[in-house]
C-alpha positions in Angstrom: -57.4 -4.3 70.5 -55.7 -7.6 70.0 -52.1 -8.3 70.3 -50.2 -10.7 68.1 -47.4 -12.7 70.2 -44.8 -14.5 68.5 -43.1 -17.5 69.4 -40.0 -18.3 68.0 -37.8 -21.8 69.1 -36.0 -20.7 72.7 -38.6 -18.1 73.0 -39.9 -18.2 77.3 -41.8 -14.7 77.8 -44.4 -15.4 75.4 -47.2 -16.3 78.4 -45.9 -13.5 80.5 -46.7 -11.1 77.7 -50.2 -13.0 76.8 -50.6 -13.0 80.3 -50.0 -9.2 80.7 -51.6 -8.0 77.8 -55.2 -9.7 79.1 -55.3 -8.5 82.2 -55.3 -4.9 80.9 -58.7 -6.2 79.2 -57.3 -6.8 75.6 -57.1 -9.8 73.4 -53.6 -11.5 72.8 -52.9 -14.3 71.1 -50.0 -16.8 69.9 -48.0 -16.6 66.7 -45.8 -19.2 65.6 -42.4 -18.2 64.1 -43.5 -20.1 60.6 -46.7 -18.1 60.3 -47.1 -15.4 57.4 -50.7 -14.1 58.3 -50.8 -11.6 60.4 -54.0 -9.9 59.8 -56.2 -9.2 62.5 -53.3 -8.4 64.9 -53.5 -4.4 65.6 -50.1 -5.2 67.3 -46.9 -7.4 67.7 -44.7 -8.2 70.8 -41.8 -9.8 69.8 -41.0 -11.6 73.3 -38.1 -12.6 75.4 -36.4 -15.5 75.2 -33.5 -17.3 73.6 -34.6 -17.4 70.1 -32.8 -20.8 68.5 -30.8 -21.0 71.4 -28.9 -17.6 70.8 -27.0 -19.6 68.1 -24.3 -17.0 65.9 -25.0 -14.0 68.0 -28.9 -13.0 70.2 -31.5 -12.5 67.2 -29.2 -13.8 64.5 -31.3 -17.0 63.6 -34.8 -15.8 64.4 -34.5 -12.7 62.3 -35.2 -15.4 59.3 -37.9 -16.6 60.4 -40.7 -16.8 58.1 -42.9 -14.7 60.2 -39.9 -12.0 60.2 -40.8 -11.2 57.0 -44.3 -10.1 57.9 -43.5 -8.2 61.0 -41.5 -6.2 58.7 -44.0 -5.7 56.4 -46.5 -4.6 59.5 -44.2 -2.3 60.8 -43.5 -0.6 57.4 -47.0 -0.3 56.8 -47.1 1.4 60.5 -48.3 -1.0 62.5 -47.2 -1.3 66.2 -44.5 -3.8 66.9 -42.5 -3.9 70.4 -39.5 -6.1 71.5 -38.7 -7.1 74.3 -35.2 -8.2 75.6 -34.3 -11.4 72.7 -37.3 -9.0 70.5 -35.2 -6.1 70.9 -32.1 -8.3 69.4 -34.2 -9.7 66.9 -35.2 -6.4 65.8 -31.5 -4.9 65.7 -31.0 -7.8 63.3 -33.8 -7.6 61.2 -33.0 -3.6 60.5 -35.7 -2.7 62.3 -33.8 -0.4 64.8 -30.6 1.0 64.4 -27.3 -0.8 66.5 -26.4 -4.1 68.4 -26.3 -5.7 71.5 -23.0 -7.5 73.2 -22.4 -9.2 75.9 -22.9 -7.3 78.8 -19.8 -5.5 80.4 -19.2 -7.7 83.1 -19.3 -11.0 81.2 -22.1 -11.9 84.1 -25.9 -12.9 83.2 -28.3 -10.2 85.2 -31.4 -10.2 86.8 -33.2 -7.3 88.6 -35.3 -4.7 89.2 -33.8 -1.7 88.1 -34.9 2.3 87.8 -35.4 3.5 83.6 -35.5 7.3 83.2 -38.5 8.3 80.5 -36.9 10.7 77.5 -38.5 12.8 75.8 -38.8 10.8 72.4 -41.2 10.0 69.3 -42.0 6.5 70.5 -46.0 5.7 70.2 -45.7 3.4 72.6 -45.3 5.0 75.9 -46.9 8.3 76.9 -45.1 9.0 80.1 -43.6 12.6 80.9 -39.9 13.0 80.0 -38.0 12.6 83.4 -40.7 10.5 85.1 -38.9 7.0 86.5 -40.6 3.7 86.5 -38.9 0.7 87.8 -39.0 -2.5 85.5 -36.5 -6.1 85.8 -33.6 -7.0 83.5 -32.9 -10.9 82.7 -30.4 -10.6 80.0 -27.0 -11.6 79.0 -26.4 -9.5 75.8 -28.3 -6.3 77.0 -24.8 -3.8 76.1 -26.4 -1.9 73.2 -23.8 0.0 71.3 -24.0 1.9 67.7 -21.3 3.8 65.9 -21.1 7.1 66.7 -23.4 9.0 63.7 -25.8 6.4 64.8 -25.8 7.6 68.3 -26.1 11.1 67.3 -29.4 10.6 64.9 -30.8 8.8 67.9 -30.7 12.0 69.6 -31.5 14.0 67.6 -34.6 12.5 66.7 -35.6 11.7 69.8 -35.8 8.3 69.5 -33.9 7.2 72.8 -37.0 6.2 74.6 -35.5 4.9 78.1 -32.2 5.3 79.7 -30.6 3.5 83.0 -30.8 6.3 85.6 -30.4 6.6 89.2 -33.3 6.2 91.8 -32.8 10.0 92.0 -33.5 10.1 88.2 -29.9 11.0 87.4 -27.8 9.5 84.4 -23.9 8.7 85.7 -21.5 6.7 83.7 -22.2 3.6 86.0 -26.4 3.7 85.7 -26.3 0.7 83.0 -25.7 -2.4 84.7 -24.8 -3.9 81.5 -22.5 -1.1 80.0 -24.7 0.3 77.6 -23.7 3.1 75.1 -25.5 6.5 76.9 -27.1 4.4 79.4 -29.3 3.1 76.7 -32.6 1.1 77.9 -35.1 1.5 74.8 -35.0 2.7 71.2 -37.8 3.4 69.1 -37.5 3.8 64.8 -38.0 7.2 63.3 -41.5 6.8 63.0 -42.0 6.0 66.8 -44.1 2.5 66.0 -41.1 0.6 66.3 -39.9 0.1 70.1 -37.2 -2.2 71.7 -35.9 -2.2 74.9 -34.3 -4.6 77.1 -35.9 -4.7 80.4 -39.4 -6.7 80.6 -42.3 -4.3 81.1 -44.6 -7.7 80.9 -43.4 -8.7 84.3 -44.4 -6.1 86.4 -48.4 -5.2 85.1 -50.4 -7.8 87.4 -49.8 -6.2 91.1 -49.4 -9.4 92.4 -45.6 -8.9 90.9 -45.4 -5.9 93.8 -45.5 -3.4 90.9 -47.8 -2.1 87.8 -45.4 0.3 86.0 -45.1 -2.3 83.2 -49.0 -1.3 82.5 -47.6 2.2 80.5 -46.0 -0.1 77.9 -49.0 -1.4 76.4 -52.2 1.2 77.8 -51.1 3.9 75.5 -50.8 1.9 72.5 -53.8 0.6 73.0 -54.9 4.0 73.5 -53.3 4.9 69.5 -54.8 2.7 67.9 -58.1 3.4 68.9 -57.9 7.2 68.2 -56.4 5.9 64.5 -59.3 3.8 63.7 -61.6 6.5 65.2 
């Protein structure tokens, strides 16, 4: 299994995911933004960061990236691809997944450990029971995800809200999203569930010298896919 990590100008997460991705035993290496090969790669993280310095709006600048092109091309063809905070932007902007992320609510840059509920959704990236809560850390600025309404309600009804802000006790309220995100909104996946975004950083919290290992989910079970797929 080797993972394909791209760096784009502004990017900062790229070694935590390398880093992350090894010590569950797999291979990760580094792709530069103005690469166009990505064969060999089984898949792509798309890191954190502040891609071209968040210039225009989060993702706006990075989305036209040579490599963009490529990753769309992967993901298309099925191939795995997960974003992480600024790789969840980037892949709102390239069309990737549905919606858009704002500022967040309170106009304040945040940074925490915070509890994500699992849904029950298509996503082929985490294999988690609906209902089971994992604690992961925000570091974002624009993390309010919003769509228009029909949006929203083909999210649903596809089951491609992967994670939601919740309560320790596993309970949605209106305040759970400490950035004001539409329905509490954490992680989205695309209609084919190879496509995932979300906006905390599972990366951080794999090595249990970071306290915790939930982060190990995001990146086991794909791992897991693609070896059943090739057989």
């Amino acid at each position: 299994m080797r993972f394909g990590v791209v760096i784009f100008p502004g990017s900062n997460c790229e070694q935590d995911a390398v880093h992350a991705v090894r010590h569950l035993g797999f291979e990760a290496d580094y792709v530069w933004h103005g690469d166009t090969d990505l064969s060999g790669f089984d898949a792509l993280v798309l890191p954190g960061g502040f891609s071209y310095g968040d210039y225009i709006r989060t993702g706006a600048v990075a989305r036209f990236s040579p490599v963009m092109g490529e990753v769309v091309r992967f993901a298309e063809r099925g191939g795995p691809v997960i974003g992480i905070c600024n790789g969840f932007q980037i892949l709102t902007e390239a069309h990737l997944l549905p919606g858009a992320m704002l500022r967040n609510s309170g106009l304040k840059f945040i940074c925490r450990e915070v509890p994500l509920r699992v849904e029950d959704s298509c996503c082929e990236w985490l294999d988690l029971m609906p209902g089971d809560i994992v604690h992961v850390p925000i570091n974002h600025n624009e993390g309010n995800f919003v769509c228009d309404p029909e949006t929203l309600v083909r999210l649903q009804d596809n089951g491609q809200i992967v994670l939601r802000y919740a309560e320790e006790d596993g309970s949605v309220t209106p305040d759970s999203a400490p950035n004001g995100a539409l329905d509490s909104i954490a992680g989205i996946c695309n209609e084919r569930g190879n496509v995932f975004g979300l906006m905390p950083h599972p990366e951080r919290v794999v090595d249990p010298v970071s306290g915790r290992t939930d982060g190990q989910h995001f990146f086991t079970a794909i791992a897991r896919r693609v070896a059943e797929v090739a057989g």
